[in-house]
C-alpha positions as CSV (number, residue, x, y, z in Angstrom):
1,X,68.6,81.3,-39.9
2,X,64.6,81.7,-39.2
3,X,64.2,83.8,-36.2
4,X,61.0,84.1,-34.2
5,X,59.3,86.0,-31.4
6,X,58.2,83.9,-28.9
7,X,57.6,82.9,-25.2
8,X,60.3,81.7,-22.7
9,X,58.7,80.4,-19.8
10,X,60.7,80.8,-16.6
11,X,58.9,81.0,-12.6
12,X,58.1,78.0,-10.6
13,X,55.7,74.4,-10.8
14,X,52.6,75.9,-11.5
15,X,53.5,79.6,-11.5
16,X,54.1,80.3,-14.9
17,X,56.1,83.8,-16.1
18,X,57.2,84.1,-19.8
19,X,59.8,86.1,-21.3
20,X,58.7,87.5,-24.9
21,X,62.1,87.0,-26.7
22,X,63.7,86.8,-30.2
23,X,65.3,83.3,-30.3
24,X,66.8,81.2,-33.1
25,X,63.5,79.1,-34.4
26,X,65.9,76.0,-33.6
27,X,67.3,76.9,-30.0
28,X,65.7,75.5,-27.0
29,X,62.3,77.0,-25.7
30,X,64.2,78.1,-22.6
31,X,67.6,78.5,-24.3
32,X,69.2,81.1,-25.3
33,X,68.3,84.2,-27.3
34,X,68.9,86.8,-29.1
35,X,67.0,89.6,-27.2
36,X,64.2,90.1,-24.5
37,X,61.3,91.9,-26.0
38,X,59.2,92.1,-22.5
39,X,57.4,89.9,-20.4
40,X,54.0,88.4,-19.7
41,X,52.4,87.3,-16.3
42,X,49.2,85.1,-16.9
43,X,48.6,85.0,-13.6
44,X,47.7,89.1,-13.2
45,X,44.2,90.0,-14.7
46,X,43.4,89.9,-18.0
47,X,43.0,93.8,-17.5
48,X,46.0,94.2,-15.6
49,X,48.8,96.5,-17.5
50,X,50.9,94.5,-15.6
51,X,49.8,91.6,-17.5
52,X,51.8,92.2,-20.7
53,X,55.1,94.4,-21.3
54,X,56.1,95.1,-24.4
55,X,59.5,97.4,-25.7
56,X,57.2,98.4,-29.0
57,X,60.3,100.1,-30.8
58,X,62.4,96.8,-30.5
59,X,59.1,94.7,-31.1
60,X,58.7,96.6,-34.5
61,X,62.3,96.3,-35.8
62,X,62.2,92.7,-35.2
63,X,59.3,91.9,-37.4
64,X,60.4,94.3,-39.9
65,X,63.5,92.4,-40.0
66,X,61.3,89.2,-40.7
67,X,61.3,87.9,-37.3
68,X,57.8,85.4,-37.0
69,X,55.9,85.6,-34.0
70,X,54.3,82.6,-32.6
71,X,50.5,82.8,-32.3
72,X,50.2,83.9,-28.5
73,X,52.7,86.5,-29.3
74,X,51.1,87.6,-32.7
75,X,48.1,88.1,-30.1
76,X,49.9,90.8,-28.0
77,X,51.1,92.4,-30.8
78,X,47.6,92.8,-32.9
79,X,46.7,94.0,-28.7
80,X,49.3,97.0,-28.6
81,X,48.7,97.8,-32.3
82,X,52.2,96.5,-33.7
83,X,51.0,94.1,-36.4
84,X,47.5,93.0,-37.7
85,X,46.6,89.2,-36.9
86,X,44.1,88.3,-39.5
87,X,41.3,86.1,-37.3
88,X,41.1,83.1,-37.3
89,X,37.6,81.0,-38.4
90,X,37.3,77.4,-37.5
91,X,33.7,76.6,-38.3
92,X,34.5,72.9,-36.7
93,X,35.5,73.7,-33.3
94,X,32.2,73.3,-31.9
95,X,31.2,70.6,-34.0
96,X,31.3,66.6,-31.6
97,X,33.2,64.0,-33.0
98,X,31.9,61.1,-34.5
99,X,31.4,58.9,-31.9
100,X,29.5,61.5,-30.3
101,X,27.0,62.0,-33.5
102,X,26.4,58.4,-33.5
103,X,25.1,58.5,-29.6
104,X,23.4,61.4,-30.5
105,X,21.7,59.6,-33.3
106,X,20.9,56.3,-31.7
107,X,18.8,58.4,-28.6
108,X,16.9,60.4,-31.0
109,X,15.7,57.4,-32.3
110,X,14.8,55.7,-29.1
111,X,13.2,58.6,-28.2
112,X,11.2,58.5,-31.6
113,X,10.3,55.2,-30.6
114,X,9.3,56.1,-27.2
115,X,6.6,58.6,-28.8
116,X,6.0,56.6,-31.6
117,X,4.5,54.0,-28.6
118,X,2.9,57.0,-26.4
119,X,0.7,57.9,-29.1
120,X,-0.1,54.8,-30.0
121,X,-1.4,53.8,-26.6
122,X,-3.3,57.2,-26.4
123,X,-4.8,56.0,-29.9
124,X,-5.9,53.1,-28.1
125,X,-7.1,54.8,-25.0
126,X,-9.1,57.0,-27.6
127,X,-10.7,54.0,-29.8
128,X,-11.5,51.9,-25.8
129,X,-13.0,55.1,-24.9
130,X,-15.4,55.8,-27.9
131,X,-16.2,52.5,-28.3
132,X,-19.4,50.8,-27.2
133,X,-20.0,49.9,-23.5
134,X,-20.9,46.1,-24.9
135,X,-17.3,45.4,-26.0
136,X,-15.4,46.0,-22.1
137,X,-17.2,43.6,-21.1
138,X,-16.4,40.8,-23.5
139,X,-13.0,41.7,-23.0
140,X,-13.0,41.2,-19.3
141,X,-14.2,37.8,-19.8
142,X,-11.2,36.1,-21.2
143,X,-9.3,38.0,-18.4
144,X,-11.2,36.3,-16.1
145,X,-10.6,32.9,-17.4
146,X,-6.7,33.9,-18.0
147,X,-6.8,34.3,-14.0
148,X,-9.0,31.2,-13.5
149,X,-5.9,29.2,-15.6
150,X,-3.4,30.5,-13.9
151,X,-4.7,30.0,-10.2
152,X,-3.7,26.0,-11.2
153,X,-0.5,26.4,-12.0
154,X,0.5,29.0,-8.9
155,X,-1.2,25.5,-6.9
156,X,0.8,23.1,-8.3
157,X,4.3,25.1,-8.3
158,X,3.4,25.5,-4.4
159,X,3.0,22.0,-4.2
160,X,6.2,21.2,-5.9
161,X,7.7,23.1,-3.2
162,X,5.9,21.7,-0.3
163,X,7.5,18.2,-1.5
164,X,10.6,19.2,-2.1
């Protein structure tokens, strides 16, 4: 038989209060047990001494007899100095997902492109700006006849309308 030290919750919907008991490691969550240990209230302040009763002496003859705590227990023990809980390091906690990395990757590169385009239009402005003042000129003369081609066509898609 494996016995552990863990929590019991008892109190009401959304009103949690926890026994710290030593149970069988296969009786119910709320089932029975072998002995109350103390109690903890996460619903007082984290620096409430209310928060967390503990019978130490009883605590200490349980683990010594091999008892296991669970991890939120092991965490009030390594709290009132009973037994060491070596930390824990998970270096991929904080790291997204996949699916995240890929969105992450796909708008770095439209924003890439997005400069990528900036400067190139500022090259531009740069090269229209030191260039001659001959050359604006020639190139406002195919704008004008661009405009002079399309005047035709915005009369003959009014007149298409007009007749039907």
């Amino acid at each position: 038989m494996s016995i552990s030290i863990r929590l019991s919750r008892g109190g009401a919907k959304k009103r949690p209060y926890y026994r710290i008991v030593v149970a069988n490691s296969r009786s119910p969550r709320d089932g029975k047990y072998l002995e109350q240990i103390g109690t903890y209230n996460p619903l007082l302040a984290k620096d409430s001494a209310e928060r967390v009763k503990l019978d130490e002496d009883r605590a200490r003859y349980w683990i010594g007899v091999g008892a296991q705590p669970t991890d939120r227990v092991a965490r009030f023990l390594d709290a009132a100095g009973i037994k060491e809980r070596a930390a824990r390091n998970n270096p991929k906690k904080g790291e997204p997902g996949e699916k995240a990395k890929e969105r992450a990757e796909e708008r770095a590169a439209k924003i890439a492109e997005a400069e990528e385009a900036k400067r190139a239009a500022e090259e531009e402005a740069k090269a229209a700006a030191a260039a001659p003042a001959e050359e604006p000129a020639a190139e406002e003369a195919p704008a004008e006849e661009a405009a002079a081609e399309e005047a035709p066509a915005e009369e003959a898609a009014a007149e298409e309308q007009a007749e039907g």
